[in-house]
VOVO-240872 format. One record per atom (N, C-alpha, C): x, y, z. Coordinates in steps of 0.001 Angstrom, whole numbers, plus 500000, padded with zeros to 6 digits. Layout:
<nodes>
XYZ ...
</nodes>
This chain:
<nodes>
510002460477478588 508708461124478600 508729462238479649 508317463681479057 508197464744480382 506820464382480899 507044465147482114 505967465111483175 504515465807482423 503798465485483041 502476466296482341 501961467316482690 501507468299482140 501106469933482375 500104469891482796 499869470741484242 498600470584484370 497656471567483833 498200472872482946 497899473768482654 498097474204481028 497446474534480316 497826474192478863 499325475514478508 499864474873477879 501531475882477358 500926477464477386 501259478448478137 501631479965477544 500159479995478562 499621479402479257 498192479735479830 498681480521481248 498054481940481246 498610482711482123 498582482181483574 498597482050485026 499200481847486413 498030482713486904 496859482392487532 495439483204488301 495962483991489149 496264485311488919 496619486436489721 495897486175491395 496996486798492091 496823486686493173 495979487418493807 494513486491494769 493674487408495007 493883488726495809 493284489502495473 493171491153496442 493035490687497703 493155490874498633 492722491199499858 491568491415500501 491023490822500091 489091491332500416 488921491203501575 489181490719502411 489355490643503741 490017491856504862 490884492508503815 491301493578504691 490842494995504259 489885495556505284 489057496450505044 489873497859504473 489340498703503842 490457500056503825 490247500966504094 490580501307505374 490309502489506021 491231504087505656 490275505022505547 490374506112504793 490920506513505980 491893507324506257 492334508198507049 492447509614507127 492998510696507639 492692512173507191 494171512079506402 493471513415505194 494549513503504054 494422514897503914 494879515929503582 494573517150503491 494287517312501797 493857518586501507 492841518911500229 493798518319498962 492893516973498445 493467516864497075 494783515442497442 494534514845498323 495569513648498315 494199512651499424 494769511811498800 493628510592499432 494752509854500344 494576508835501390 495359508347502147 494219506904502417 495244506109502721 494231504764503505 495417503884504462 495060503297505816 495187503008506479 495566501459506401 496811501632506454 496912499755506379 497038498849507762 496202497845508107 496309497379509097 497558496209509028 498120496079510443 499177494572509957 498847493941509327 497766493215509469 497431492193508793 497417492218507263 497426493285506580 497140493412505242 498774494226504715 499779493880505561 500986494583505137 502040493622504960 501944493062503687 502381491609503518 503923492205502842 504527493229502227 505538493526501726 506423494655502034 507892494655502208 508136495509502648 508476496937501600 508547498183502299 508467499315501505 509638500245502399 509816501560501998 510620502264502654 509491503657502947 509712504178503800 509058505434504200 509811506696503945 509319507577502814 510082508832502473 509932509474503406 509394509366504800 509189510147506039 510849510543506900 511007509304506910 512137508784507706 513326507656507311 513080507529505721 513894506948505277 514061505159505742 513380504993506672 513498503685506978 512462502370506387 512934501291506779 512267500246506021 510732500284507144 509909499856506265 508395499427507072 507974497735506679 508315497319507536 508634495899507377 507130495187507682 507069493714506576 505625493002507155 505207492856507983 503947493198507941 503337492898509546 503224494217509974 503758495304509769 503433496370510364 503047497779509954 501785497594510384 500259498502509786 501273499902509826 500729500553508961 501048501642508465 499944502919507296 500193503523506479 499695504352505939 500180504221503718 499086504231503447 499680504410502372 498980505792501670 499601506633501256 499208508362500637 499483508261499228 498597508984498360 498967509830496793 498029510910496536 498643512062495831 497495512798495077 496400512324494764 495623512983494386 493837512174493465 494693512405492515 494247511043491375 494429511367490226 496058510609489729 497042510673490734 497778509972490910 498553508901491511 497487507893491309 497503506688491878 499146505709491828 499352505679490824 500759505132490727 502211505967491014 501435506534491991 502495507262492944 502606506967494427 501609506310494615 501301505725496264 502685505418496636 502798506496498157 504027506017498797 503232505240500310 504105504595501100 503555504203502022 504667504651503322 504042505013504326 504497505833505566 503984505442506362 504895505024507724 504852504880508862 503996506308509398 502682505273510269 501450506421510426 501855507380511136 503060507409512386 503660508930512796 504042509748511567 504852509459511105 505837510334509597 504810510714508694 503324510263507955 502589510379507601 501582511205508919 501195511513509867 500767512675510370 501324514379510647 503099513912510829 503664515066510811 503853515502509738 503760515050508576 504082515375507107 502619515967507062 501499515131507055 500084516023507074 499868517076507342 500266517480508968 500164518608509286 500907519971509065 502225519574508305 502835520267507685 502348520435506299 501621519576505259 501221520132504407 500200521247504339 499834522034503393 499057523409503549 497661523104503241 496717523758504275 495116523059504094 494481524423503238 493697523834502349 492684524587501576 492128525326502702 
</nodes>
């Protein structure tokens, strides 16, 4: 006899809640790219920074940037590499 399901066959796995707890702070973005502010606490995975090429490891708050409009492009940057990149981009 198998064990018993506690879940009926093919019944999808309750996605993992959002983060509601970790607030999202808007940061400065220059004309036409949105940016938000990740605190440690809400930086549960690691990513690489096209700033500096290096890893941005859990736990440590950082920046995540994209165009408007192009959301599934969000890169995430260590908040120095993401200010000097800012200020090098060109302001309206």
């Amino acid at each position: 006899m198998s064990p018993r399901r506690n879940r009926p066959k093919g019944a999808r796995r309750e996605q993992e809640p959002e983060r509601a707890l970790v607030p999202e702070i808007v940061t400065a973005a220059p004309p036409g790219w949105e940016a938000r502010a990740i605190p440690a606490t809400g930086a549960a995975k690691r990513y690489r920074c096209p700033g500096c090429d290096q890893e941005i490891r859990p736990g440590v708050a950082h920046v995540v940037a994209w165009k408007r409009g192009e959301e599934g492009e969000r890169r995430h940057w260590h908040a120095p590499c993401w200010e000097r990149e800012r200020r090098r981009m060109p302001r309206a």
